[in-house]
LOZA-418468 format. One record per atom (N, C-alpha, C): z, y, x; atom name. Coordinates in nm, 3 decimals, decimal comma. Atoms other than C-alpha are relative to their C-alpha. Example, Ala and Ser with C-alpha at 12.3 -4.5 7.8 and 13.67 -1.06 7.14 Angstrom:
// residues 2
+---------+---------+---------+------+
!      zz !      yy !      xx ! numi !
+---------+---------+---------+------+
!   0,000 !  -0,119 !   0,089 !    N !
!   0,780 !  -0,450 !   1,230 !   CA !
!   0,000 !   0,120 !   0,090 !    C !
!  -0,006 !  -0,119 !  -0,082 !    N !
!   0,714 !  -0,106 !   1,367 !   CA !
!   0,073 !   0,109 !  -0,077 !    C !
+---------+---------+---------+------+
END
This chain:
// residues 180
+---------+---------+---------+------+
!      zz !      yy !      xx ! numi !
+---------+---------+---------+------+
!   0,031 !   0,120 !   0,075 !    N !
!   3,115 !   3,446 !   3,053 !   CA !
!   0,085 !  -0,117 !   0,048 !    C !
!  -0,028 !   0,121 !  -0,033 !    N !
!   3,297 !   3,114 !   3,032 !   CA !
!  -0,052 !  -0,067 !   0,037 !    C !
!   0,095 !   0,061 !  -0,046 !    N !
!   3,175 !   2,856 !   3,219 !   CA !
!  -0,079 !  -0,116 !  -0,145 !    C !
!   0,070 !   0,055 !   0,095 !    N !
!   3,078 !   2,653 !   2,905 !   CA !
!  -0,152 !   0,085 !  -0,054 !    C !
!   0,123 !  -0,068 !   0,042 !    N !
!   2,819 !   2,922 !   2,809 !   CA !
!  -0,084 !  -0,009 !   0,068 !    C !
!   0,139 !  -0,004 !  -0,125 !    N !
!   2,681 !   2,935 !   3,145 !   CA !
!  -0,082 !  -0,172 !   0,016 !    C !
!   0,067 !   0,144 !   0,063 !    N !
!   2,638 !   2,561 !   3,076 !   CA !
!  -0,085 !  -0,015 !  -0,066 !    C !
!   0,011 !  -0,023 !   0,136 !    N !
!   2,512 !   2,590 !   2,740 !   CA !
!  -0,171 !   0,098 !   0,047 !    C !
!   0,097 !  -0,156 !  -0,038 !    N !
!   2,228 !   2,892 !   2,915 !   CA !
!  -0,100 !  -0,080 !   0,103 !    C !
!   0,083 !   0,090 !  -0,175 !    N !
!   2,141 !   2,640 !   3,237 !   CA !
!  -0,059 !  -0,104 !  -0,083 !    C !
!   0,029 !   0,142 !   0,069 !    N !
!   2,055 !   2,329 !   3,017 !   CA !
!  -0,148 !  -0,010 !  -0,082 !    C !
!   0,093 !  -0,058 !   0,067 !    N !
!   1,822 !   2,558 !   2,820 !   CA !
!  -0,111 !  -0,046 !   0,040 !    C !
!   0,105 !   0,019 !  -0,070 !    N !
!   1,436 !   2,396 !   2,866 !   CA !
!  -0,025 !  -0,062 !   0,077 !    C !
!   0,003 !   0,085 !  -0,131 !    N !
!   1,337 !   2,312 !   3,177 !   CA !
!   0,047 !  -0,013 !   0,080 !    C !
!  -0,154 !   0,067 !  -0,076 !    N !
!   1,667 !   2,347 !   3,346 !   CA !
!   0,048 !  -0,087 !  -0,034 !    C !
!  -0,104 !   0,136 !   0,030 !    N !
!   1,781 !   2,038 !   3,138 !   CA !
!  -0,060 !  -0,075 !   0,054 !    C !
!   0,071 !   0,146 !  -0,121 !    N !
!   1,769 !   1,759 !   3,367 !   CA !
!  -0,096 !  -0,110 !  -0,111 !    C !
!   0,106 !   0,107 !   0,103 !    N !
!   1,608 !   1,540 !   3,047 !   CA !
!  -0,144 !   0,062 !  -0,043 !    C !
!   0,095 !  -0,067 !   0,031 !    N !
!   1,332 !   1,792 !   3,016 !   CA !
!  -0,142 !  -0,086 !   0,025 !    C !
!   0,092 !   0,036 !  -0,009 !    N !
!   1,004 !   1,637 !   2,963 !   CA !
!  -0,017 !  -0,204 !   0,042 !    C !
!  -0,042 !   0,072 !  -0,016 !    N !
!   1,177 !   1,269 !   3,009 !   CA !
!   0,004 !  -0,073 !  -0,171 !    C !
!   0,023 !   0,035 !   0,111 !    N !
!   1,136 !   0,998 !   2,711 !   CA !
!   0,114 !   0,022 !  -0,079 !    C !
!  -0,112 !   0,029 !   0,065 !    N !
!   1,389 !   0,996 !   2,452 !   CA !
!   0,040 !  -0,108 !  -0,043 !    C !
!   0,009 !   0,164 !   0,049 !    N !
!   1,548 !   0,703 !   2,356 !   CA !
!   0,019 !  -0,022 !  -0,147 !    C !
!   0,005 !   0,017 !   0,140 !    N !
!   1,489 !   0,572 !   1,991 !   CA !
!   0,112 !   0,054 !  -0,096 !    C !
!  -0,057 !  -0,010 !   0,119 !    N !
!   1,810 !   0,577 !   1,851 !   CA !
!   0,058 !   0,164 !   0,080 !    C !
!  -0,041 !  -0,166 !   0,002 !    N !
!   1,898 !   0,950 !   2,012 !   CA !
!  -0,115 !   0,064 !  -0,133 !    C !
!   0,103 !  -0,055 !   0,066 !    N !
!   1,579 !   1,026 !   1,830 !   CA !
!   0,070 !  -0,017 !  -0,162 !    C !
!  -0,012 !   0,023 !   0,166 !    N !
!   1,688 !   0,907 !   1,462 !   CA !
!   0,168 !   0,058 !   0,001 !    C !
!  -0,079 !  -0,042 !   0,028 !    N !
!   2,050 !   1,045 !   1,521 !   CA !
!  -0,020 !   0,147 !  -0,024 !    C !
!   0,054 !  -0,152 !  -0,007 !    N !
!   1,870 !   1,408 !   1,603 !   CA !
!  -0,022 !   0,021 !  -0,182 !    C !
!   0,086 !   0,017 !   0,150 !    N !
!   1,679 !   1,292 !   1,266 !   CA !
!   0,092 !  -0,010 !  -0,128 !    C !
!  -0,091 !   0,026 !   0,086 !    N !
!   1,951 !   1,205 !   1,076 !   CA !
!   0,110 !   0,099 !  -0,041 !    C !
!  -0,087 !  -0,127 !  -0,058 !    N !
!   2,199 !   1,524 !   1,216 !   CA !
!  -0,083 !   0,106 !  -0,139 !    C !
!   0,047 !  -0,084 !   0,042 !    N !
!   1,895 !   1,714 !   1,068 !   CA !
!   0,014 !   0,070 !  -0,122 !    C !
!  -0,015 !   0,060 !   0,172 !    N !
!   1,893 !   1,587 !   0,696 !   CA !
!   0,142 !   0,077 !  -0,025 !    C !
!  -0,143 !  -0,043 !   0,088 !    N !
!   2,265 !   1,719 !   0,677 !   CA !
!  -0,038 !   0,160 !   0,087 !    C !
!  -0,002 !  -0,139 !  -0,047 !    N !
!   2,112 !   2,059 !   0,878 !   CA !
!   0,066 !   0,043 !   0,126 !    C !
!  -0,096 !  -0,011 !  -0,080 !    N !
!   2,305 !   2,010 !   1,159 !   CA !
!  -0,032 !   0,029 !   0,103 !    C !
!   0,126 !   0,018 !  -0,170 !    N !
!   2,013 !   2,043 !   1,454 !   CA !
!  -0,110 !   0,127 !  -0,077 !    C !
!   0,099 !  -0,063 !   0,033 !    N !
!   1,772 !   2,284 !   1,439 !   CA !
!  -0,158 !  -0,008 !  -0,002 !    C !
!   0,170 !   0,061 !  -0,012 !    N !
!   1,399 !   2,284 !   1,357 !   CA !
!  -0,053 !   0,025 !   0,129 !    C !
!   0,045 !  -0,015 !  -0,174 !    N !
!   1,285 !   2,377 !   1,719 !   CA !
!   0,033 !  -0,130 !   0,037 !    C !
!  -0,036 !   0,151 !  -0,031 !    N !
!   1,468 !   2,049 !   1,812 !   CA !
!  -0,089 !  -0,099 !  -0,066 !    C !
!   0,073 !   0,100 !   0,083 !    N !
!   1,294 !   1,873 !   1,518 !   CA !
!  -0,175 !   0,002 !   0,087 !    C !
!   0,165 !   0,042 !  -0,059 !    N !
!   0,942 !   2,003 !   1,626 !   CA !
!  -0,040 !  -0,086 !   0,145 !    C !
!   0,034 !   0,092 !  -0,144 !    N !
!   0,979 !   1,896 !   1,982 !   CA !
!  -0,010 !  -0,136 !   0,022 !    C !
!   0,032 !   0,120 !   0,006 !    N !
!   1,051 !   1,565 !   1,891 !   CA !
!  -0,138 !  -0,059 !  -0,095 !    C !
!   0,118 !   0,014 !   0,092 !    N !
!   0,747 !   1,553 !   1,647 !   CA !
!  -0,145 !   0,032 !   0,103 !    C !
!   0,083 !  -0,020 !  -0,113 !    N !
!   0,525 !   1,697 !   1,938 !   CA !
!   0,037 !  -0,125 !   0,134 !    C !
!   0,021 !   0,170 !  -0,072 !    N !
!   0,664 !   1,384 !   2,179 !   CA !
!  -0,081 !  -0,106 !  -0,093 !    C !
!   0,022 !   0,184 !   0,063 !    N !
!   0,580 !   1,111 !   1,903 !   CA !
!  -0,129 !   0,028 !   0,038 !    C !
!   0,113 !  -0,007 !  -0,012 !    N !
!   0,268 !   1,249 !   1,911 !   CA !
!  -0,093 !   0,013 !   0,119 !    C !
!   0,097 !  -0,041 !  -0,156 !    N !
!   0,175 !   1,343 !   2,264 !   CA !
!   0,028 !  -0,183 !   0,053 !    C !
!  -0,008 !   0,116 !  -0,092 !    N !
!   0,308 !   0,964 !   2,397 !   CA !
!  -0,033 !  -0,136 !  -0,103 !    C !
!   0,052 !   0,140 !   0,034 !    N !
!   0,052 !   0,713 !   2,229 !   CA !
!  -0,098 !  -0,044 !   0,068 !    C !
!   0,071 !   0,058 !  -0,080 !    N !
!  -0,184 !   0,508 !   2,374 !   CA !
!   0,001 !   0,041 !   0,147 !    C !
!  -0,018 !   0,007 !  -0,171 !    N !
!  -0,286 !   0,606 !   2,717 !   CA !
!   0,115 !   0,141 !   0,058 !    C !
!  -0,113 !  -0,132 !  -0,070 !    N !
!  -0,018 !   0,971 !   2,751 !   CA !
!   0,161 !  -0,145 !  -0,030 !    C !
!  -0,145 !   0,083 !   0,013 !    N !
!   0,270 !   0,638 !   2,664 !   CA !
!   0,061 !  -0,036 !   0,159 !    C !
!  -0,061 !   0,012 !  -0,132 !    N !
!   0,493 !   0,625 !   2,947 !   CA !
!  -0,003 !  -0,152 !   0,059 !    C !
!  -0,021 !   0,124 !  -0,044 !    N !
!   0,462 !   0,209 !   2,923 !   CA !
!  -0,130 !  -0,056 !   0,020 !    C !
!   0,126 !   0,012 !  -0,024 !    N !
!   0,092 !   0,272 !   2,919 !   CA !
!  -0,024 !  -0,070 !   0,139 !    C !
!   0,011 !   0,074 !  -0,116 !    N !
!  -0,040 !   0,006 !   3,190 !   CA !
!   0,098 !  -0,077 !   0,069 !    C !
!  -0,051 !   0,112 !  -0,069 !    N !
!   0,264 !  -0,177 !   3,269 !   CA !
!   0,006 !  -0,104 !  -0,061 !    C !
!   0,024 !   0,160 !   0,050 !    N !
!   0,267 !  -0,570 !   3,236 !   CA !
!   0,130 !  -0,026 !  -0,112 !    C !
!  -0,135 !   0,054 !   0,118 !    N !
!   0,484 !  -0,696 !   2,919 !   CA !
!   0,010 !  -0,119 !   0,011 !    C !
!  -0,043 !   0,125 !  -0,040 !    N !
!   0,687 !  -0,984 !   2,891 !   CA !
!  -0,074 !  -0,090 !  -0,088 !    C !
!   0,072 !   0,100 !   0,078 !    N !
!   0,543 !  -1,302 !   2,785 !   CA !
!   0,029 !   0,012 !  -0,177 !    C !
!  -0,031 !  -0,002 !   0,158 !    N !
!   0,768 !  -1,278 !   2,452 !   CA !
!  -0,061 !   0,059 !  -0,059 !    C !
!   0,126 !  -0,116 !   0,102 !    N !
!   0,626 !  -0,952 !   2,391 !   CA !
!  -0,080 !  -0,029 !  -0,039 !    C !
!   0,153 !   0,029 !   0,065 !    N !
!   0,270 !  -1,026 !   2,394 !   CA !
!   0,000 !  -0,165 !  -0,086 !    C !
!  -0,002 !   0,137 !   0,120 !    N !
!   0,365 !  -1,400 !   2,186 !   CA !
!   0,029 !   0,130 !  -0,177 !    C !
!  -0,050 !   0,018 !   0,112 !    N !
!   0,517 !  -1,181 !   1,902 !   CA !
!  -0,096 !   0,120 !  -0,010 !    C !
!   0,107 !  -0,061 !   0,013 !    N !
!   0,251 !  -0,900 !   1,919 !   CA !
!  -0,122 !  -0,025 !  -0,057 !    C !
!   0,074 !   0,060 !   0,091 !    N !
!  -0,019 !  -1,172 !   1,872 !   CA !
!   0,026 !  -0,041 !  -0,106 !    C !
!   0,026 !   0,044 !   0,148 !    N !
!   0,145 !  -1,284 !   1,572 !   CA !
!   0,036 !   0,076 !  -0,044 !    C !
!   0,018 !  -0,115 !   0,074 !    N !
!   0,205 !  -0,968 !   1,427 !   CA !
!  -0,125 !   0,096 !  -0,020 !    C !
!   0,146 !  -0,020 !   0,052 !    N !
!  -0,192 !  -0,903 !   1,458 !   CA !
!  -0,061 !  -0,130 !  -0,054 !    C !
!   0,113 !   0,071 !   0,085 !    N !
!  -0,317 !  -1,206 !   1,282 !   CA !
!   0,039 !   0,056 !  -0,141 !    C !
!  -0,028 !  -0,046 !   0,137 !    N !
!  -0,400 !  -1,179 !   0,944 !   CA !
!   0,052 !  -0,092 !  -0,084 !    C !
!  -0,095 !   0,059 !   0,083 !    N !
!  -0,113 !  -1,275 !   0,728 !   CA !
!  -0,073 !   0,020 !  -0,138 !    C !
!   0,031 !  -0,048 !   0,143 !    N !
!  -0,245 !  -1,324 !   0,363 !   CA !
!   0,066 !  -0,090 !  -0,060 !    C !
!  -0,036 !   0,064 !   0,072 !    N !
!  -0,146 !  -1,496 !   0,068 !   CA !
!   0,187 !   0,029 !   0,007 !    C !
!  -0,161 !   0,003 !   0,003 !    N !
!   0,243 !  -1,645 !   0,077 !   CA !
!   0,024 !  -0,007 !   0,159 !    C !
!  -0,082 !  -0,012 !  -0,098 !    N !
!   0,259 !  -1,611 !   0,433 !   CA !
!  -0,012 !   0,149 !   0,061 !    C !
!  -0,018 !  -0,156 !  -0,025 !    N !
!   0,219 !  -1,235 !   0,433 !   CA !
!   0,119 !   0,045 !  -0,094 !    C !
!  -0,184 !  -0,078 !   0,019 !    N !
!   0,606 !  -1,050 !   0,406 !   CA !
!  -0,014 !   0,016 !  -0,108 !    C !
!   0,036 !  -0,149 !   0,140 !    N !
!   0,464 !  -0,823 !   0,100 !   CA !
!  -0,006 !  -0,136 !  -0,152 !    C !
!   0,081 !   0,050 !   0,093 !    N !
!   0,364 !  -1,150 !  -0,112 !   CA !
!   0,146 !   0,018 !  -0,116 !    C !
!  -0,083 !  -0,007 !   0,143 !    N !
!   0,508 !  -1,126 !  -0,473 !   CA !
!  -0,032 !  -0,096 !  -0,072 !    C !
!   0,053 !   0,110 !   0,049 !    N !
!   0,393 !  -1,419 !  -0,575 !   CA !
!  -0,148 !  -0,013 !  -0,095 !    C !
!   0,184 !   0,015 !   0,044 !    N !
!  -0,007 !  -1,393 !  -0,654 !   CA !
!   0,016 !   0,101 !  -0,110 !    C !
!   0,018 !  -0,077 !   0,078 !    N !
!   0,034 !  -1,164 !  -0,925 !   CA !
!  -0,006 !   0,172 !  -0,010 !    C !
!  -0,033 !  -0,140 !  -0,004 !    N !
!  -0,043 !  -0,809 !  -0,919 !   CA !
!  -0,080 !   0,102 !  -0,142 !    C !
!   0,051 !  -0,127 !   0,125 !    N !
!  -0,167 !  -0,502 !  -1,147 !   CA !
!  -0,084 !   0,071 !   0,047 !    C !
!   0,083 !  -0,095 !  -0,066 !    N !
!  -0,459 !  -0,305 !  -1,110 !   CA !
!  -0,092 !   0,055 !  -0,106 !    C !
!   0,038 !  -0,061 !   0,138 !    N !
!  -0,615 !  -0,046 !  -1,382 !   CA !
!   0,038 !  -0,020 !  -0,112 !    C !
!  -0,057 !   0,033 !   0,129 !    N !
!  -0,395 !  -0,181 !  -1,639 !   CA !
!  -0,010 !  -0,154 !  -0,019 !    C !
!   0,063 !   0,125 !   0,005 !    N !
!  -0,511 !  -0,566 !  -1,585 !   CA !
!   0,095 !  -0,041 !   0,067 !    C !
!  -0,042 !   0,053 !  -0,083 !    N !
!  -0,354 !  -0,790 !  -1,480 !   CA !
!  -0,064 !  -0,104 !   0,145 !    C !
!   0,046 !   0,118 !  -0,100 !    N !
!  -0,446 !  -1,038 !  -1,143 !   CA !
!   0,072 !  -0,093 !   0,081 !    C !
!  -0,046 !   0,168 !  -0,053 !    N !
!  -0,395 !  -1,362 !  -1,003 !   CA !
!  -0,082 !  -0,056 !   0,106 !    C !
!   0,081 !  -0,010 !  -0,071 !    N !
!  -0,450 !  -1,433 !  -0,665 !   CA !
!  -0,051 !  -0,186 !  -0,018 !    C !
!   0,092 !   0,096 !   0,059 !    N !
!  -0,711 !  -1,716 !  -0,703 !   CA !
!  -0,098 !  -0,031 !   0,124 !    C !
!   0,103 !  -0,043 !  -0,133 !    N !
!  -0,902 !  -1,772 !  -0,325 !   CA !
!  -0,069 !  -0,086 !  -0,033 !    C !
!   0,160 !   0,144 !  -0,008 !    N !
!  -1,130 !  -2,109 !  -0,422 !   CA !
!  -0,057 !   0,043 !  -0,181 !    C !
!   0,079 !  -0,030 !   0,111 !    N !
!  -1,254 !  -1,934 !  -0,764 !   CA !
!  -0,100 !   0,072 !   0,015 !    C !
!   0,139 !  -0,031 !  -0,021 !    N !
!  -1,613 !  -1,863 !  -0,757 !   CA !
!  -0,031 !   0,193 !  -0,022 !    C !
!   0,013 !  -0,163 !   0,008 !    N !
!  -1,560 !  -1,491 !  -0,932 !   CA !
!   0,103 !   0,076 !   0,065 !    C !
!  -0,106 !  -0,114 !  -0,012 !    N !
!  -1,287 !  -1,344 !  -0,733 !   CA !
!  -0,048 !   0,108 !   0,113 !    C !
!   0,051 !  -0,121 !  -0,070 !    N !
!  -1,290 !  -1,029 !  -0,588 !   CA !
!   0,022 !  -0,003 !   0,151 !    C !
!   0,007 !  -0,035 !  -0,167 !    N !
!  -1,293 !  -0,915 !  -0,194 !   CA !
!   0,145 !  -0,054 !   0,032 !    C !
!  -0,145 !   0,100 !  -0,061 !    N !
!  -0,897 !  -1,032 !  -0,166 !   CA !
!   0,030 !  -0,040 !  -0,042 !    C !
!  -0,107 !   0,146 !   0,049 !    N !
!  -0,872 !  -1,305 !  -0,363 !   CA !
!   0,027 !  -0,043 !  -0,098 !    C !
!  -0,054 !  -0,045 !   0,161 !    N !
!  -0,793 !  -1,172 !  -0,700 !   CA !
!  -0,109 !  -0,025 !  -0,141 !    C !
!   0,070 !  -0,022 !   0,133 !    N !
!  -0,953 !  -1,238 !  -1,063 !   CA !
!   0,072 !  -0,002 !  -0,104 !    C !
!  -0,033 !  -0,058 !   0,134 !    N !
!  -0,860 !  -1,092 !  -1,378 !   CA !
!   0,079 !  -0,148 !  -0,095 !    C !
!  -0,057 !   0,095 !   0,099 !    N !
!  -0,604 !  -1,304 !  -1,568 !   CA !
!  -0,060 !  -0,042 !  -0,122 !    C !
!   0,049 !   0,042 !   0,174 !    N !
!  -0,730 !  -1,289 !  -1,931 !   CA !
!  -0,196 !  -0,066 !   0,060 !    C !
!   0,138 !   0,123 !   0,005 !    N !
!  -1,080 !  -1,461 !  -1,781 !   CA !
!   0,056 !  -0,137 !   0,036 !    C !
!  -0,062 !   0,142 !  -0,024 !    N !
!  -0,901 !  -1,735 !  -1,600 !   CA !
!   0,050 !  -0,073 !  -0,164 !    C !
!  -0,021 !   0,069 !   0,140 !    N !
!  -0,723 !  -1,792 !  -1,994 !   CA !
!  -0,116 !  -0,012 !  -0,103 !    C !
!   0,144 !   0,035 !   0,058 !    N !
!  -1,058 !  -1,758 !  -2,137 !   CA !
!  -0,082 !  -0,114 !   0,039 !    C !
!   0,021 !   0,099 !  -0,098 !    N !
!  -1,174 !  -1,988 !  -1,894 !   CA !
!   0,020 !  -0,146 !  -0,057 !    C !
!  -0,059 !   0,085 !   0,043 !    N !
!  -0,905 !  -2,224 !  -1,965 !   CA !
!  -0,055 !  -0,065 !  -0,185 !    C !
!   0,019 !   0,039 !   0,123 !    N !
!  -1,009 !  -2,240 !  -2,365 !   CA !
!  -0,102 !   0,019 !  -0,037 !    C !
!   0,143 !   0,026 !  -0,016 !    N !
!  -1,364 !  -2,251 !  -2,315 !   CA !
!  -0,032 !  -0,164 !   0,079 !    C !
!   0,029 !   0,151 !  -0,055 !    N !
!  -1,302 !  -2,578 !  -2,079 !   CA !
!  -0,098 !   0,040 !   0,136 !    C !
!   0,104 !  -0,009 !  -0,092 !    N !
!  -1,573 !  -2,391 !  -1,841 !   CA !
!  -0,024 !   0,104 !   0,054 !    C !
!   0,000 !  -0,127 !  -0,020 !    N !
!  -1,637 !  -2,062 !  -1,606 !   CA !
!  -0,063 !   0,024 !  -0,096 !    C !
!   0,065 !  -0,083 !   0,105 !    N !
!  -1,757 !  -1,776 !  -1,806 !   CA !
!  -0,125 !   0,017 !   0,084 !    C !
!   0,072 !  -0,015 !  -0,039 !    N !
!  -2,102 !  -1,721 !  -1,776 !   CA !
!  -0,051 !   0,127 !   0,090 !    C !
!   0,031 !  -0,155 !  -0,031 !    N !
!  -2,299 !  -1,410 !  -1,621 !   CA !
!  -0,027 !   0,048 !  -0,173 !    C !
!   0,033 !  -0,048 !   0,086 !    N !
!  -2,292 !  -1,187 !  -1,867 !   CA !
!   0,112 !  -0,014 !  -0,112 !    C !
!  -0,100 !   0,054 !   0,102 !    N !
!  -2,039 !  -1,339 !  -2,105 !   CA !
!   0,133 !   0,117 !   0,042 !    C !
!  -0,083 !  -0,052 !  -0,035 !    N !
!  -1,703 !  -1,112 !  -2,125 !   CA !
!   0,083 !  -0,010 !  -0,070 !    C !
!  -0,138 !  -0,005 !   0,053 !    N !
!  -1,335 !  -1,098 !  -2,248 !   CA !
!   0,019 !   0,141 !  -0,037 !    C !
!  -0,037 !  -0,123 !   0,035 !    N !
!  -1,271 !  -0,832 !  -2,479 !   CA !
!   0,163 !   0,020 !  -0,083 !    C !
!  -0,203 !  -0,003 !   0,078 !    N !
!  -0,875 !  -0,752 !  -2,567 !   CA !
!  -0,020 !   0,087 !  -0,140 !    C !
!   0,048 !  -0,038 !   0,099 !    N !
!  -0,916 !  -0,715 !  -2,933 !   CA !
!   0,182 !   0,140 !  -0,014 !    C !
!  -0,157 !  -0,070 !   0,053 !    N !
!  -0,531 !  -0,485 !  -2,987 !   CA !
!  -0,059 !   0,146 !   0,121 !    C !
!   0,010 !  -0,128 !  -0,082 !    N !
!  -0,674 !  -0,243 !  -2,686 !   CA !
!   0,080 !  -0,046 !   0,123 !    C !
!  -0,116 !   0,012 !  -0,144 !    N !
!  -0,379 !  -0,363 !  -2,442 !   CA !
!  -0,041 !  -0,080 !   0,070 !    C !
!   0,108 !   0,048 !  -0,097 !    N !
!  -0,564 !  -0,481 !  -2,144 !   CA !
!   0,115 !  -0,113 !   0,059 !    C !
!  -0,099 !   0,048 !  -0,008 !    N !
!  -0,216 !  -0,605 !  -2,026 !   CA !
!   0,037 !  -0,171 !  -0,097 !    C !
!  -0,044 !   0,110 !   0,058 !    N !
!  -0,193 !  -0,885 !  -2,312 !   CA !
!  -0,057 !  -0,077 !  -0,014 !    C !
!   0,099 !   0,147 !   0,000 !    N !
!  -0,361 !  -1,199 !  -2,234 !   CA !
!   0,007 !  -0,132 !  -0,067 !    C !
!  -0,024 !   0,120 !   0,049 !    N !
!  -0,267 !  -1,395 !  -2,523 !   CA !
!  -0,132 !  -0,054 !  -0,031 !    C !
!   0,104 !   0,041 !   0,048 !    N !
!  -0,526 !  -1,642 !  -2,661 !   CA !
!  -0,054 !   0,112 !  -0,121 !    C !
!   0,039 !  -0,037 !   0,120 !    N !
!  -0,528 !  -1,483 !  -3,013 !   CA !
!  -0,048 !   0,126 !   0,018 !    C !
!   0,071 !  -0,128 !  -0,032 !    N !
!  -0,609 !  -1,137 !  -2,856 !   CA !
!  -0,085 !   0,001 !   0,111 !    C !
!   0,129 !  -0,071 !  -0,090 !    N !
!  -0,888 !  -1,205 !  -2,648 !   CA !
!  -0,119 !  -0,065 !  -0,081 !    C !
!   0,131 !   0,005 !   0,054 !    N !
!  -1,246 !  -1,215 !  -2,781 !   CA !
!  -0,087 !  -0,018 !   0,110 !    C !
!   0,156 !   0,046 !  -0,134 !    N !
!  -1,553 !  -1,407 !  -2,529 !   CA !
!  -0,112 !   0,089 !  -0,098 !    C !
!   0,070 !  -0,018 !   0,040 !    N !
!  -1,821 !  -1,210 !  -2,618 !   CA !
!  -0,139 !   0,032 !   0,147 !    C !
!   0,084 !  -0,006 !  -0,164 !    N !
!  -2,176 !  -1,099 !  -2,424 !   CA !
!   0,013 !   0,134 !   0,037 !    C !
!   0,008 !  -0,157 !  -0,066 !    N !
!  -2,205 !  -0,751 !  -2,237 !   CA !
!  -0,020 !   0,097 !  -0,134 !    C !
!   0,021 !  -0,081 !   0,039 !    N !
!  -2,415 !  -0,623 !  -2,498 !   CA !
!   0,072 !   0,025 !  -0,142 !    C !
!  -0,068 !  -0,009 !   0,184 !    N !
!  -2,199 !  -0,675 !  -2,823 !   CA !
!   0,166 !   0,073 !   0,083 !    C !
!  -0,092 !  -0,093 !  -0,061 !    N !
!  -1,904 !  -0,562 !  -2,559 !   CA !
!  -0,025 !   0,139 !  -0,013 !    C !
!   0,006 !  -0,117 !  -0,002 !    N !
!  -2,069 !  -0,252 !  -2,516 !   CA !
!  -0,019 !   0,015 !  -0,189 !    C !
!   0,026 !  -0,018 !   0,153 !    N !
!  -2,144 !  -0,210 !  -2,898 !   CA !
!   0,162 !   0,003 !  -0,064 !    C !
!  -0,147 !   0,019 !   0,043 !    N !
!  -1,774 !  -0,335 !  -2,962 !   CA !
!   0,082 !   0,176 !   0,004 !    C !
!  -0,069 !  -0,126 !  -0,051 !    N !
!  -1,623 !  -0,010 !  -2,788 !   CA !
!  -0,083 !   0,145 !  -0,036 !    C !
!   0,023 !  -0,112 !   0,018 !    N !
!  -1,884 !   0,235 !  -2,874 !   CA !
!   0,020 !  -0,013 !  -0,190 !    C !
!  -0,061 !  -0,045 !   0,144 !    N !
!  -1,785 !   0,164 !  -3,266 !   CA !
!   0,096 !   0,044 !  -0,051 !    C !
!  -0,101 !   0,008 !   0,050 !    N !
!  -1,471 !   0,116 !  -3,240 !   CA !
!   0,039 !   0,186 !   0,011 !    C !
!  -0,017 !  -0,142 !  -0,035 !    N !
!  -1,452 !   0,513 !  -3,049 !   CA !
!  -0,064 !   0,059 !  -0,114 !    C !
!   0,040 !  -0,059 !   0,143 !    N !
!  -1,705 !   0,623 !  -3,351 !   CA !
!   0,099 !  -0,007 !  -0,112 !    C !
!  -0,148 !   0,026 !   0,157 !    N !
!  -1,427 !   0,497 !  -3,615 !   CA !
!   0,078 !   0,120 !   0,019 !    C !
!  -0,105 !  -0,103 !  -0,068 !    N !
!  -1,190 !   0,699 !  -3,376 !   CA !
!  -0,016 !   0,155 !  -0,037 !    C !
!   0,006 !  -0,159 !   0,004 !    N !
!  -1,321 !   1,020 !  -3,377 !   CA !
!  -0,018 !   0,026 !  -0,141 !    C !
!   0,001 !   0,041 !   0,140 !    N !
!  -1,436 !   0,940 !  -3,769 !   CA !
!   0,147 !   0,030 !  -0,035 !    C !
!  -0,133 !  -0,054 !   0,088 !    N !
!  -1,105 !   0,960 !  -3,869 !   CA !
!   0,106 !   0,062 !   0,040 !    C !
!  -0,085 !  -0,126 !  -0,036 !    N !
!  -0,906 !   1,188 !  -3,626 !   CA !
!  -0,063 !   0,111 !   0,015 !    C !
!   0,040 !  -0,171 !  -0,066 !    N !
!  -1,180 !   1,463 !  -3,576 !   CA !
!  -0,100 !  -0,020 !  -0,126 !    C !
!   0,149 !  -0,007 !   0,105 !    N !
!  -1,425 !   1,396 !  -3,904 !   CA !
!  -0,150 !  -0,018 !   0,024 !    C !
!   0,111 !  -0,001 !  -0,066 !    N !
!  -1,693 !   1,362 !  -3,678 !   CA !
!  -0,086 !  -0,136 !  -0,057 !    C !
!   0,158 !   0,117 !   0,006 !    N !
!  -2,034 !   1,143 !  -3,742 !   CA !
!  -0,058 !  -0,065 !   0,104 !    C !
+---------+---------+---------+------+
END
């Protein structure tokens, strides 16, 4: 054997002097990256997937030593809670959820657990002059929950809501399935 093999044979495991020693980040994502083009083998891959996992909390090799002041400054402000526009993610108050739209809204009396209430009530709202009552509801006359113009929303109460939708589905099946 050349001596490269016998190299290559000694390094193997727990003859490699790095054996059981941390890896450092960016060896780790070049391994990771090598992989993606096939270039490393899965044995390599798992082992590093069995470190991430064996060195958190107390098996972490930095487990118990003192960090620098900076650290723990930018730690605490990466655990408070960022909401609104001073959380990274914000898109500007508006998001989507079941087909609705929302608007984040934090000093409005009906909004939900983070903040949020349903656009087409806020414009209902607006052309009423006054919150909607209990009970009172916005019904999107076209079906598209999405379109919060004035002319397609209807204030009505719960129970003519519910009545609204179970006719309109009777019509439905009425004239695609013949049904009564």
């Amino acid at each position: 054997m050349t001596d490269h093999r016998i190299e290559r044979h000694w390094n193997v495991g727990k003859n490699n002097p790095m054996y059981g020693k941390p890896m450092a980040p960016h060896v780790k994502s070049i391994l990771l990256e090598a992989n993606k083009k096939r270039q490393v083998s899965p044995l390599v891959i798992s082992n590093l997937n069995k470190y991430s996992q064996t060195h958190k909390g107390v098996n972490s090799p930095n487990f118990g030593k003192p960090m620098l002041p900076q650290t723990k400054a930018a730690l605490a402000l990466a655990r408070q809670k960022q909401t609104g526009d001073k959380c990274p993610g914000w898109k500007g108050g508006k998001i989507r959820s079941r087909g609705y739209i929302l608007i984040w809204c934090p000093n409005h009396p009906f909004v939900n657990a983070t903040g949020y209430i349903q656009e087409h009530r806020l414009i209902a709202e607006k052309a009423l002059g006054r919150y909607l009552k209990r009970g009172e509801m916005t019904h999107h006359i076209n079906g598209n929950k999405a379109d919060n113009h004035n002319s397609n929303l209807l204030i009505c109460s719960l129970g003519y809501h519910r009545w609204l939708h179970a006719e309109m589905n009777r019509r439905y099946m009425q004239k695609y399935f013949g049904e009564n």
